[in-house]
VOPAGU-2260 file (C-alpha; in pm, 1 decimal, decimal comma):
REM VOPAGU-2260
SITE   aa  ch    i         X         Y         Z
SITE  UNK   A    0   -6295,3  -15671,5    3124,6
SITE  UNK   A    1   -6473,7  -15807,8    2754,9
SITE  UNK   A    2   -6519,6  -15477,0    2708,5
SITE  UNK   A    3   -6215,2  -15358,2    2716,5
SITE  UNK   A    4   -6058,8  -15579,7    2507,1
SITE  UNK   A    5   -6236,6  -15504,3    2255,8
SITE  UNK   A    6   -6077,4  -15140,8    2269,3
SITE  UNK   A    7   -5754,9  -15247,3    2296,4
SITE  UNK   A    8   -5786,5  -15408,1    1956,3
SITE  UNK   A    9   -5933,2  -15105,9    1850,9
SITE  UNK   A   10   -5647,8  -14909,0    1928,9
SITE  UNK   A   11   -5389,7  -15119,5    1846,7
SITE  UNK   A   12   -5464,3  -15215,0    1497,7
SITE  UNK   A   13   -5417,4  -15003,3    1281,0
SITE  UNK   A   14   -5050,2  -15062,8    1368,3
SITE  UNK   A   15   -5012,2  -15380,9    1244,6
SITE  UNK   A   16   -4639,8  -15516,5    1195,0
SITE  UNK   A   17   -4370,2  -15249,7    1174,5
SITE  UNK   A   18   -4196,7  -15061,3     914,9
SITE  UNK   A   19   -3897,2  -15237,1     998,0
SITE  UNK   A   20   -3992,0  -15568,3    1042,4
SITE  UNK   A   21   -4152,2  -15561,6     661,0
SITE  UNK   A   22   -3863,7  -15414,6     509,3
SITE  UNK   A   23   -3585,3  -15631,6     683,2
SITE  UNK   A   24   -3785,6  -15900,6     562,3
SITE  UNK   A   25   -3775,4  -15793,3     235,7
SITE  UNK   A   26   -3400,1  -15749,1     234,5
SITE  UNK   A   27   -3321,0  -16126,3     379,7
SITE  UNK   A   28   -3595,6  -16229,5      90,6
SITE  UNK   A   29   -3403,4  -16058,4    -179,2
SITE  UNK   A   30   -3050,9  -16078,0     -70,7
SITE  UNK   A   31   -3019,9  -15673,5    -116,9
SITE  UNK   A   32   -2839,4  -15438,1     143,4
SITE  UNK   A   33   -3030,9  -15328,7     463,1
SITE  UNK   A   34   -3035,7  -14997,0     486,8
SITE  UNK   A   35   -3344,0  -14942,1     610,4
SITE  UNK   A   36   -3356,1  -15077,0    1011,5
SITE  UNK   A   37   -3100,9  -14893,5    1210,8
SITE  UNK   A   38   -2895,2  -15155,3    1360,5
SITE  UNK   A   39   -2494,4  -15167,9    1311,8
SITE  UNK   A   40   -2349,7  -15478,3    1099,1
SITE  UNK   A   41   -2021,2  -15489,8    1280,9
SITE  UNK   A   42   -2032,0  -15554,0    1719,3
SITE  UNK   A   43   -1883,6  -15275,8    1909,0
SITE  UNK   A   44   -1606,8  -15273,1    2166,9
SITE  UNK   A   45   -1448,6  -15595,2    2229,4
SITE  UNK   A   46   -1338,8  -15530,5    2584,4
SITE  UNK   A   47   -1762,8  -15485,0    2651,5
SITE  UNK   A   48   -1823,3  -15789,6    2463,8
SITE  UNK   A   49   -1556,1  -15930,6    2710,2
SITE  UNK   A   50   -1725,7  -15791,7    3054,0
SITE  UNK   A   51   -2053,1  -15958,8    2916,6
SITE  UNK   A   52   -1888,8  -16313,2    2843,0
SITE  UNK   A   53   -1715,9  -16237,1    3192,4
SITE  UNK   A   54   -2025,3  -16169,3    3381,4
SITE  UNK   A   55   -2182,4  -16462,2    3231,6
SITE  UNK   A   56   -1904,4  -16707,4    3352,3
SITE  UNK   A   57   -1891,3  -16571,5    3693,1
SITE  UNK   A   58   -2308,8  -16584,2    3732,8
SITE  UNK   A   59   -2364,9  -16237,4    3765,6
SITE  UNK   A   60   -2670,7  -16161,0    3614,0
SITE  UNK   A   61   -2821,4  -16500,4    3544,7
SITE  UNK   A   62   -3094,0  -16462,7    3740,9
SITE  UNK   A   63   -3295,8  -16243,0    3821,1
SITE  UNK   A   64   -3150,4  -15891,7    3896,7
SITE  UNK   A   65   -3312,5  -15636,0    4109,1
SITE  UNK   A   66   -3637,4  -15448,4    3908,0
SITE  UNK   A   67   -3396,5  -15104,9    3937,7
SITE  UNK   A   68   -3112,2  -15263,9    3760,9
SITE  UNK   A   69   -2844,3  -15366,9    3923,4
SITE  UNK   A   70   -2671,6  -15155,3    4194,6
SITE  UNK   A   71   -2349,7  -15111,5    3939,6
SITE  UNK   A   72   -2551,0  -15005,9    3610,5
SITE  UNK   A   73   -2716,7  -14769,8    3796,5
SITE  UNK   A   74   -2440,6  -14613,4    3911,0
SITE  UNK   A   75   -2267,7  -14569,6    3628,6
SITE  UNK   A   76   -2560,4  -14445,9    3450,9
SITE  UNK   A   77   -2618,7  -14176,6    3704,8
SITE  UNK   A   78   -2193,0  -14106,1    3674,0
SITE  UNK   A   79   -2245,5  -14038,3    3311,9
SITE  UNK   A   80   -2514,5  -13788,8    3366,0
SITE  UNK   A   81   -2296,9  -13575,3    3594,5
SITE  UNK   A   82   -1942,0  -13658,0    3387,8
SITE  UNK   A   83   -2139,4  -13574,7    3079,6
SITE  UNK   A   84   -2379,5  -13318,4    3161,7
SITE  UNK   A   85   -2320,1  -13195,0    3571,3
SITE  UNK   A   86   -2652,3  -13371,5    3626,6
SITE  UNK   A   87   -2642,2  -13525,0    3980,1
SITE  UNK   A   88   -2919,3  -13857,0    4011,3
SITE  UNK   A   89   -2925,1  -14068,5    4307,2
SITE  UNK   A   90   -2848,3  -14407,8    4159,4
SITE  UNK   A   91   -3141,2  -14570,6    4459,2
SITE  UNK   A   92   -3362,4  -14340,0    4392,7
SITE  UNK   A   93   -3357,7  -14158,2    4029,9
SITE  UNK   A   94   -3237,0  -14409,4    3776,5
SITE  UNK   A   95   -3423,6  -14732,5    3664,8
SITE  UNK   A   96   -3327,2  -14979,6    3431,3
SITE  UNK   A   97   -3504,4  -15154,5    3114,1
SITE  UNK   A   98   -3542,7  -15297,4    2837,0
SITE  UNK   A   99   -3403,9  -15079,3    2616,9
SITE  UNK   A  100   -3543,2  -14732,4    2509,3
SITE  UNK   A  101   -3849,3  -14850,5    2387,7
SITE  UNK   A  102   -3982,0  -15003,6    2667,6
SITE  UNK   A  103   -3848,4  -14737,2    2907,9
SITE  UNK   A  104   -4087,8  -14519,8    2653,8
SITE  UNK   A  105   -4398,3  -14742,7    2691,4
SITE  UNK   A  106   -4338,1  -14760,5    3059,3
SITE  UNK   A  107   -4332,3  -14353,1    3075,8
SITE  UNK   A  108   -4634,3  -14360,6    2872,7
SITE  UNK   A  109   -4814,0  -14621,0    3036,7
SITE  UNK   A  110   -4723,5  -14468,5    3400,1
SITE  UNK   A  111   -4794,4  -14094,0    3307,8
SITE  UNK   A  112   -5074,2  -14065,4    3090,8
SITE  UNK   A  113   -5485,7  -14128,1    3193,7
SITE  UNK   A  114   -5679,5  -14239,7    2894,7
SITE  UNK   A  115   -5798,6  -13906,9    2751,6
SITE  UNK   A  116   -5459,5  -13710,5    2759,6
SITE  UNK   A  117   -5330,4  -13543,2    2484,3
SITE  UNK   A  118   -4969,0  -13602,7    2424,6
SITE  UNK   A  119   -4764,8  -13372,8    2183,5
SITE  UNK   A  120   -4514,0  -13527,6    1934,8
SITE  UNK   A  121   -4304,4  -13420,7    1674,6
SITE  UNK   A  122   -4403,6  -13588,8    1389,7
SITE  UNK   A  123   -4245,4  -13787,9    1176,1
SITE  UNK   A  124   -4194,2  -14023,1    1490,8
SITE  UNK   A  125   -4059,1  -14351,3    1588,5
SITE  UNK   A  126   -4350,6  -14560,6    1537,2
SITE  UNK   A  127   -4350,1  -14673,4    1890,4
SITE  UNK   A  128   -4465,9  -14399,3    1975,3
SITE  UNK   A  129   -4821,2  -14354,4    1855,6
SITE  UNK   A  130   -4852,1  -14718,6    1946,3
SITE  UNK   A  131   -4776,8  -14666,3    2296,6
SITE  UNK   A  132   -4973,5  -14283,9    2353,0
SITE  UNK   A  133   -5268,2  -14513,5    2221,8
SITE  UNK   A  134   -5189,7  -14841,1    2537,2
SITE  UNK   A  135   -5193,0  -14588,1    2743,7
SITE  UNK   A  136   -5563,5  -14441,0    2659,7
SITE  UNK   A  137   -5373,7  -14076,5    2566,0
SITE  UNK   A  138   -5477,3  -13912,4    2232,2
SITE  UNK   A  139   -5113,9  -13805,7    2037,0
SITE  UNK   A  140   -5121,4  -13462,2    1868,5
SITE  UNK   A  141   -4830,8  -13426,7    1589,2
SITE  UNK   A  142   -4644,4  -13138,5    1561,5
SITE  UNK   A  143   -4503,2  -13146,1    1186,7
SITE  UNK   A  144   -4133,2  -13093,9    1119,9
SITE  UNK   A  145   -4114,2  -13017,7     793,8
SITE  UNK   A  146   -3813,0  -13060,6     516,5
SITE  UNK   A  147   -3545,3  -12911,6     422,2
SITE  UNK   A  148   -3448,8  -12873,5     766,2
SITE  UNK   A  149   -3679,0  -13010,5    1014,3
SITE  UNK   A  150   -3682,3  -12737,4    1258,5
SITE  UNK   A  151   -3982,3  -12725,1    1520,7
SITE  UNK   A  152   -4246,1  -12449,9    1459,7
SITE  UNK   A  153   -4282,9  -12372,4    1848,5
SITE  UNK   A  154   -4543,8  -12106,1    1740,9
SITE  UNK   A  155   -4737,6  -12413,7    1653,2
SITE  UNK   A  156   -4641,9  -12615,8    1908,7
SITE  UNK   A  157   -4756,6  -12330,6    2160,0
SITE  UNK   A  158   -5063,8  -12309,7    1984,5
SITE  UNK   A  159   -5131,7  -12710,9    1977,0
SITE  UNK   A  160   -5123,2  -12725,2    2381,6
SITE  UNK   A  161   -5475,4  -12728,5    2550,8
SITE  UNK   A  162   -5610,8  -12818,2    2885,7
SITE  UNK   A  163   -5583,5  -13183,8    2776,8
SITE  UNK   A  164   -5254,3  -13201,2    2698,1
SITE  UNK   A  165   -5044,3  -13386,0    2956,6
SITE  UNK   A  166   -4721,9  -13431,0    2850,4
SITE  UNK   A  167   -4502,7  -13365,1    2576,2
SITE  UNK   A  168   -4243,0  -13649,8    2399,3
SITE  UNK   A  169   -3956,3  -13531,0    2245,0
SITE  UNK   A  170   -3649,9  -13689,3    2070,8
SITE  UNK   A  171   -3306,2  -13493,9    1965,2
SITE  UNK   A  172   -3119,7  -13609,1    1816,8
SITE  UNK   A  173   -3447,7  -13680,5    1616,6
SITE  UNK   A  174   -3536,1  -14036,9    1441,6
SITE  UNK   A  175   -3571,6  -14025,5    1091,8
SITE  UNK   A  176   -3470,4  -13636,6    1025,1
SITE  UNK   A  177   -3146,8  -13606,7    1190,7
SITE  UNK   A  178   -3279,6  -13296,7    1360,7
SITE  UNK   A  179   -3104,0  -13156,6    1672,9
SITE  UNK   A  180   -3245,2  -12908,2    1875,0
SITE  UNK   A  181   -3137,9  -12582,4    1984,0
SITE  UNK   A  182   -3024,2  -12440,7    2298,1
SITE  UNK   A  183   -3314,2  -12188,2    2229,1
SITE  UNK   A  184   -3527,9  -12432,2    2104,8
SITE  UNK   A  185   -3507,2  -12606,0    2424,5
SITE  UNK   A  186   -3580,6  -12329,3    2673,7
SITE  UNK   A  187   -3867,0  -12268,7    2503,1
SITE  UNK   A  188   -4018,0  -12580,2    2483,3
SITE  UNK   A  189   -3872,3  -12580,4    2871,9
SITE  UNK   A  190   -4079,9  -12288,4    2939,5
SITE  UNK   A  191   -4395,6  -12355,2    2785,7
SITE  UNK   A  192   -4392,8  -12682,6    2997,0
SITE  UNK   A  193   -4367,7  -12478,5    3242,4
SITE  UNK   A  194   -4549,6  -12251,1    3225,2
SITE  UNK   A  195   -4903,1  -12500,6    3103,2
SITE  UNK   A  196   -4763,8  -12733,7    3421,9
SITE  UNK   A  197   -4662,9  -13030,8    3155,3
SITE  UNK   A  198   -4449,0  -13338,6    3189,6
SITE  UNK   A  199   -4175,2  -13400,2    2924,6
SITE  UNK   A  200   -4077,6  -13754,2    2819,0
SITE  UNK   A  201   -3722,0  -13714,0    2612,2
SITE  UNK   A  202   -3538,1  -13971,2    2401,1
SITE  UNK   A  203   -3230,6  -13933,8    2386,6
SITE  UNK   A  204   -3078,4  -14231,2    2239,4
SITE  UNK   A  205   -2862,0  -14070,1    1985,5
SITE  UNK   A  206   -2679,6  -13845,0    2282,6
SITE  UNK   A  207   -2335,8  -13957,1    2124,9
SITE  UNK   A  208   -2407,9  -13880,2    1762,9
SITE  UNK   A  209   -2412,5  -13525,9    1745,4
SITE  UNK   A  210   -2233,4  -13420,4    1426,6
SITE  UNK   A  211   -2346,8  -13047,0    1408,3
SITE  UNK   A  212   -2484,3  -12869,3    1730,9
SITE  UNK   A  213   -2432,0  -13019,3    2076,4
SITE  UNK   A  214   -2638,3  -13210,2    2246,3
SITE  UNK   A  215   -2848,8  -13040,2    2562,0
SITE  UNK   A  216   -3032,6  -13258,5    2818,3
SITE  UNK   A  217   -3410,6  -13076,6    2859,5
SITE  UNK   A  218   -3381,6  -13206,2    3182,3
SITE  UNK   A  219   -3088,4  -12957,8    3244,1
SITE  UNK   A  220   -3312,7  -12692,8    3203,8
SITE  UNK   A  221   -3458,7  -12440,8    3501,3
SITE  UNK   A  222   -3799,7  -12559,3    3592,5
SITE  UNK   A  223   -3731,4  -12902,8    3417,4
SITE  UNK   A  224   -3615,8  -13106,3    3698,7
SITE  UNK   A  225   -3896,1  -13264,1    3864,3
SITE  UNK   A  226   -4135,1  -13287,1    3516,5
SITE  UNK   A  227   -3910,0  -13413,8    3287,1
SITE  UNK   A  228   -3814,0  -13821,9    3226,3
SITE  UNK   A  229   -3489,1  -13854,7    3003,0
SITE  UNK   A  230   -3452,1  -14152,1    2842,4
SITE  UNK   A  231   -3135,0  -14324,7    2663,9
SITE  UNK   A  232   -2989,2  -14693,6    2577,6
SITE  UNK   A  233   -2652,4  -14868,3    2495,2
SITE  UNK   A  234   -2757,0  -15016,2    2155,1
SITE  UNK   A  235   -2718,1  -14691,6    1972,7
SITE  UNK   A  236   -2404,9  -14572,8    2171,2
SITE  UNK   A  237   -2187,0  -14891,2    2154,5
SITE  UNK   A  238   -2357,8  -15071,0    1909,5
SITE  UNK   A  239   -2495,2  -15377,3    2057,2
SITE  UNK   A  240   -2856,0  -15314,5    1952,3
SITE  UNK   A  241   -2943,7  -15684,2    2072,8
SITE  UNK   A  242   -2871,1  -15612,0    2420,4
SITE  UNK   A  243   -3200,3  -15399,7    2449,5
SITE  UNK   A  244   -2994,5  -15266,6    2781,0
SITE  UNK   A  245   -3208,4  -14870,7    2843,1
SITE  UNK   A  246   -3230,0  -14676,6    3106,7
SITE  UNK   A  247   -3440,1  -14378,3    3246,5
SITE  UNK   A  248   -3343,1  -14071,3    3492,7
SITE  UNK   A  249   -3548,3  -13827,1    3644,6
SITE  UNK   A  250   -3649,7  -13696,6    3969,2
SITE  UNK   A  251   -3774,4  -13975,3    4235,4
SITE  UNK   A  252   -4161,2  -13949,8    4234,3
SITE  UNK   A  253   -4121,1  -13982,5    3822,1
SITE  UNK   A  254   -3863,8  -14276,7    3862,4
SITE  UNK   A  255   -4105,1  -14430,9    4116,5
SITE  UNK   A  256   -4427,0  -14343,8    3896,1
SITE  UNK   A  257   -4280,5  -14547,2    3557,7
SITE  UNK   A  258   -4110,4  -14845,6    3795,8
SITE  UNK   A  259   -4459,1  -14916,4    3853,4
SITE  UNK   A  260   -4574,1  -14973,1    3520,5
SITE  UNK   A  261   -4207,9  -15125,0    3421,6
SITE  UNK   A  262   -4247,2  -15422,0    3658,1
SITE  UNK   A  263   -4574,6  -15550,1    3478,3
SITE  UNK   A  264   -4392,8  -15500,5    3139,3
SITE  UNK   A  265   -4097,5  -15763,8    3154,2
SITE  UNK   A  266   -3977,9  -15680,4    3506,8
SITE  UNK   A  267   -3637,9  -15720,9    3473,8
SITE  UNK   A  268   -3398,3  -15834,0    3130,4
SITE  UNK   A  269   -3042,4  -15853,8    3012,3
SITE  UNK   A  270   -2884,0  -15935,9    3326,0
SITE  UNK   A  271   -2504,4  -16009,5    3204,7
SITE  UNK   A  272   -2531,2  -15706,6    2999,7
SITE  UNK   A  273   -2593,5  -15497,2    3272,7
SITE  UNK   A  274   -2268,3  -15549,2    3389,1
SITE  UNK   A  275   -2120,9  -15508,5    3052,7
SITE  UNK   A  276   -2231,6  -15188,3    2979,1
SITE  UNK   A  277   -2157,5  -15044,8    3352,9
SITE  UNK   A  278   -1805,2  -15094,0    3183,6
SITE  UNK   A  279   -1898,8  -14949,8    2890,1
SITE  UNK   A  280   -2023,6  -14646,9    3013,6
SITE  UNK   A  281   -1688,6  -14579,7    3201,2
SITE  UNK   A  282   -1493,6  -14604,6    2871,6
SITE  UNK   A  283   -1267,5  -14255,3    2790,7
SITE  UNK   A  284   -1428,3  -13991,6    2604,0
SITE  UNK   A  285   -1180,2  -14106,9    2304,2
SITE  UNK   A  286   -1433,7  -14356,1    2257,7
SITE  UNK   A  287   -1695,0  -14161,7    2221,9
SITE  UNK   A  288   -1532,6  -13915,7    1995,2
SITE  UNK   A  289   -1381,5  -14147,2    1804,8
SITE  UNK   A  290   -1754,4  -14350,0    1751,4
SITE  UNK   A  291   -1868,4  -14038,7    1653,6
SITE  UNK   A  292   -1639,7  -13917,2    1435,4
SITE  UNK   A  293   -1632,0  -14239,2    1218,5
SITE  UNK   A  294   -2011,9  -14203,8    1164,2
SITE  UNK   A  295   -1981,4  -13871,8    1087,0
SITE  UNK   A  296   -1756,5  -13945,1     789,2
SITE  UNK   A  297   -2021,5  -14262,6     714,4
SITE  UNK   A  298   -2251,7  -14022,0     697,5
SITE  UNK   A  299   -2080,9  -13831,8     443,5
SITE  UNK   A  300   -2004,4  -14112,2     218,5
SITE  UNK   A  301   -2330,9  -14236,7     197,1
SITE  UNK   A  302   -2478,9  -13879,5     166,9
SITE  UNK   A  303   -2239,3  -13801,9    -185,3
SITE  UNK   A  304   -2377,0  -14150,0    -294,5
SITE  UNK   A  305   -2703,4  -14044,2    -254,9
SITE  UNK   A  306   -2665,8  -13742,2    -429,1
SITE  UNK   A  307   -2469,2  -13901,1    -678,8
SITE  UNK   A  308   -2759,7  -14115,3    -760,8
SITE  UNK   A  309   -3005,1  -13803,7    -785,9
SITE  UNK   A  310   -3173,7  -13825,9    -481,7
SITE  UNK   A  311   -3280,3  -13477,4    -276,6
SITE  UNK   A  312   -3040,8  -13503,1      40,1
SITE  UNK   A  313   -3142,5  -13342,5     364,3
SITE  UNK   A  314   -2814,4  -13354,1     522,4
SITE  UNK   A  315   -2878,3  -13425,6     950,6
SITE  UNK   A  316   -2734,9  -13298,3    1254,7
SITE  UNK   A  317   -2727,0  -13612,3    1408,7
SITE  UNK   A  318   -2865,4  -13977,7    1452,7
SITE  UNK   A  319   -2750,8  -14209,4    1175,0
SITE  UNK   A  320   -2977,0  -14224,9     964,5
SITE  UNK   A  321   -3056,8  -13962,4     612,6
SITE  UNK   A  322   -3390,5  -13815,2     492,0
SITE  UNK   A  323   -3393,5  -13784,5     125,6
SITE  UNK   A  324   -3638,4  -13685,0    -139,4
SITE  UNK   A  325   -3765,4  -13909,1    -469,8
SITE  UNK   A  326   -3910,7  -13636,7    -666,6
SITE  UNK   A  327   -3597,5  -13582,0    -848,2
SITE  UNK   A  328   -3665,0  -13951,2    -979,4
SITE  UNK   A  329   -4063,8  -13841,1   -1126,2
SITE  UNK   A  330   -4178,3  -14041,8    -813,1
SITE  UNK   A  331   -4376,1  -13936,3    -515,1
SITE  UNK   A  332   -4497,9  -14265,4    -335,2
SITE  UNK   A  333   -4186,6  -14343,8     -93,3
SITE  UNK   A  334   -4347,3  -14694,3       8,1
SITE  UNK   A  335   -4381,9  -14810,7    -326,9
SITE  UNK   A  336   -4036,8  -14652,3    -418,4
SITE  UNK   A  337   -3901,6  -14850,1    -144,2
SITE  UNK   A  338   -4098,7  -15175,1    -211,7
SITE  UNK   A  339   -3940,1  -15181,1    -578,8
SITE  UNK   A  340   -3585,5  -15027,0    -460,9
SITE  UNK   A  341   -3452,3  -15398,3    -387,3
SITE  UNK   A  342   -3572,1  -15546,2    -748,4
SITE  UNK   A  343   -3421,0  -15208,0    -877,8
SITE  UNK   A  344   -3091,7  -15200,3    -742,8
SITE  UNK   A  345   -3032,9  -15456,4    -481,8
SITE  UNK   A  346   -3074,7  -15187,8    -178,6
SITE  UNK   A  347   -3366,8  -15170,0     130,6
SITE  UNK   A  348   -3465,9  -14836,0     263,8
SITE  UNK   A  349   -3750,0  -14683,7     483,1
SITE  UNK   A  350   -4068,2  -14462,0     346,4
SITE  UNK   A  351   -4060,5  -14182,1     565,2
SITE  UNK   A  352   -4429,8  -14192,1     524,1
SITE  UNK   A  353   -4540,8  -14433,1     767,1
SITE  UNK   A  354   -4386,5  -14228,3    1087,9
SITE  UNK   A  355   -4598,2  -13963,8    1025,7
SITE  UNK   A  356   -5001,6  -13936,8    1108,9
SITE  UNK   A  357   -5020,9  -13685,8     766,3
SITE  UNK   A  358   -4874,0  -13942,0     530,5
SITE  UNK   A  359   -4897,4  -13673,4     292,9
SITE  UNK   A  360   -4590,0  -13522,3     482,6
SITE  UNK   A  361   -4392,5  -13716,9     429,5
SITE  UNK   A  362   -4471,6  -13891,0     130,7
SITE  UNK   A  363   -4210,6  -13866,4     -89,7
SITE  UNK   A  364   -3978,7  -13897,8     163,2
SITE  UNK   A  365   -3698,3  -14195,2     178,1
SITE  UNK   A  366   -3492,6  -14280,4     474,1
SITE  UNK   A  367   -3127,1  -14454,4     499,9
SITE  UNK   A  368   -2969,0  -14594,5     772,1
SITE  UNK   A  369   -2514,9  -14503,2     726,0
SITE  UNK   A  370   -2428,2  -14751,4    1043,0
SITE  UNK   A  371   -2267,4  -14996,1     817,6
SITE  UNK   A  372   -1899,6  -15139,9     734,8
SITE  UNK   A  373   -1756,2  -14870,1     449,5
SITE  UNK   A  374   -1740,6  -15106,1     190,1
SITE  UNK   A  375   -2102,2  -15205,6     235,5
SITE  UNK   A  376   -2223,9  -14834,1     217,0
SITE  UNK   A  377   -1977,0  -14775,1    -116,7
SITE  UNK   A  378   -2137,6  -15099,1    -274,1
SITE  UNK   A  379   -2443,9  -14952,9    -178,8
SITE  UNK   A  380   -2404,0  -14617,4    -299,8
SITE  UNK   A  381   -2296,0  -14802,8    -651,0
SITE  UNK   A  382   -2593,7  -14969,4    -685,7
SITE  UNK   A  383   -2804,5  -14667,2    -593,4
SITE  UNK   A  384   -2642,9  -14491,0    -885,7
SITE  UNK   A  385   -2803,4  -14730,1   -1092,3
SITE  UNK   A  386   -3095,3  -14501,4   -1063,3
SITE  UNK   A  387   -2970,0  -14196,0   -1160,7
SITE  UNK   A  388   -3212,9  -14002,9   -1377,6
């Protein structure tokens, strides 16, 4: 065990404190506009704020529910998948509640990969990511998506599997790039999983924000079925990020292989709010288009800002957030563009940089969150344009 530990530390620090965490920070410390952690600044549906006041009142959820989640999330969850996508889960066996996407993520990791396992990821990635390959003992293995569009090279991603590599981790829509994948792209990823005997790990927390493309469950793939664990949340979809309400589905020796490790994590959260978003994932499909749509035309507004202001705008297929590009500006460090940005022009943003393992990358490479009130993102764009060259 003192050896170990050791290890651990090893492993773990070179992580140090998040991205997001440094540059929120830095935006409470000098009053600018966030725009660089992804979290709405307005709460979403009142009638699911409602069901979670409700459940609170009538003690439901204020103790501790069952490790699963409880019998009615679960449900609903598996209702989606087969209103959504004709996916059929049994709610006992094949769905499993957590705290939020990230730890459903850790928990996959944690549960599928033996210390010495290569896992493939697109790179740039969600920082939790490498953090978690590396608590799990795995060894992650980027797979560079490159600008202006992001696509995957699945030449290179064929060429990148060997007999190490356990499992690949995928996320469309894809966080920072807005990427989506294909139909095509997917049934060749789906194959080569097959076809090497892999398990997939898929985020899919940005399901609902689709604004070019559609999105495609891997899962729904042939073959996929019984190696694939698909991932997704609430916080993105009905923007109530401090819920941290996720959930995972995938075949019953999968959903039985991350419960394990999910039980030593925080074994169960967010009681009322499981019953909240039950509701919430029964809302019409207006609601979904509409929450789309208006972050679609966010989106748009923020992008002509950014252009506006001289930036290089790689315009995504999904997600909410935009990549951009400071060379325009004479600059090519995007983490000490974005340390200055706030003394600049009153604004926080995210260097691309530090969610990739080749820095070099990404490093000129700027991302902005659009989930914010209008006005906020036209006051931003207007201080932006303080920058134009």
């Amino acid at each position: 065990m003192t050896q170990g530990r050791p290890l651990l530390n090893r492993r773990l620090a070179e992580f140090g404190t998040t991205i997001f965490a440094e540059m929120s920070a830095l935006a409470v410390r000098t009053g600018s506009i966030n725009l660089g952690q992804g979290f709405p600044d307005t709460d979403g549906p009142e009638e699911i704020r409602e069901a979670a006041v409700r459940a609170l009142r009538d003690g439901h959820g204020n103790q501790y529910p069952p490790g699963p989640g409880i019998p009615e999330l679960r449900t609903a969850i598996a209702d989606h998948q087969q209103r959504r996508y004709g996916l059929a889960h049994d709610p006992d066996t094949e769905v499993l509640v957590t705290a939020g996407a990230t730890e459903a993520i850790a928990a996959s990791l944690l549960a599928l990969l033996e210390p010495g396992d290569e896992a493939i990821a697109f790179e740039p990635f969600y920082d939790s990511y490498a953090a978690c390959i590396a608590m799990a003992g795995g060894r992650r293995v980027p797979l560079t998506l490159r600008a202006p569009d992001f696509r995957p090279d699945l030449d290179a991603l064929r060429d990148a599997i060997t007999p190490r590599t356990r499992l690949l981790l995928l996320n469309s829509p894809h966080n920072p790039t807005g990427m989506v994948l294909t139909r095509e792209e997917l049934t060749t990823i789906a194959e080569l999983a097959v076809e090497h005997d892999l398990l997939v790990v898929t985020d899919e927390v940005y399901e609902h924000l689709v604004f070019e493309g559609e999105h495609i469950p891997l899962i729904s793939l042939p073959g996929m079925r019984d190696r694939t664990v698909s991932i997704s949340s609430a916080g993105k979809t009905f923007s109530y990020t401090g819920w941290k309400v996720g959930w995972v589905t995938a075949s019953a020796p999968l959903v039985a292989a991350v419960r394990t490790a999910k039980q030593y994590l925080t074994y169960v959260s967010a009681g009322p709010f499981q019953y909240a978003v039950a509701e919430a994932l029964r809302l019409p499909d207006s609601y979904f288009d509409g929450f789309r749509a208006d972050l679609r035309h966010k989106r748009d507004l923020l992008g002509e800002g950014l252009r506006a202001a001289g930036f290089d705008v790689y315009q995504p297929q999904g997600t909410y957030f935009i990549t951009t590009d400071i060379t325009p500006f004479g600059e090519k460090d995007a983490y000490a563009f974005c340390r200055a940005l706030p003394e600049r022009c009153g604004v926080v943003a995210v260097p691309n940089s530090v969610f990739y393992d080749d820095p070099d990358a990404g490093r000129s490479q700027v991302r902005f969150t659009f989930c914010k009130k209008e006005d906020v993102l036209r006051e931003a764009a207007g201080r932006l344009g303080r920058l134009a060259p």
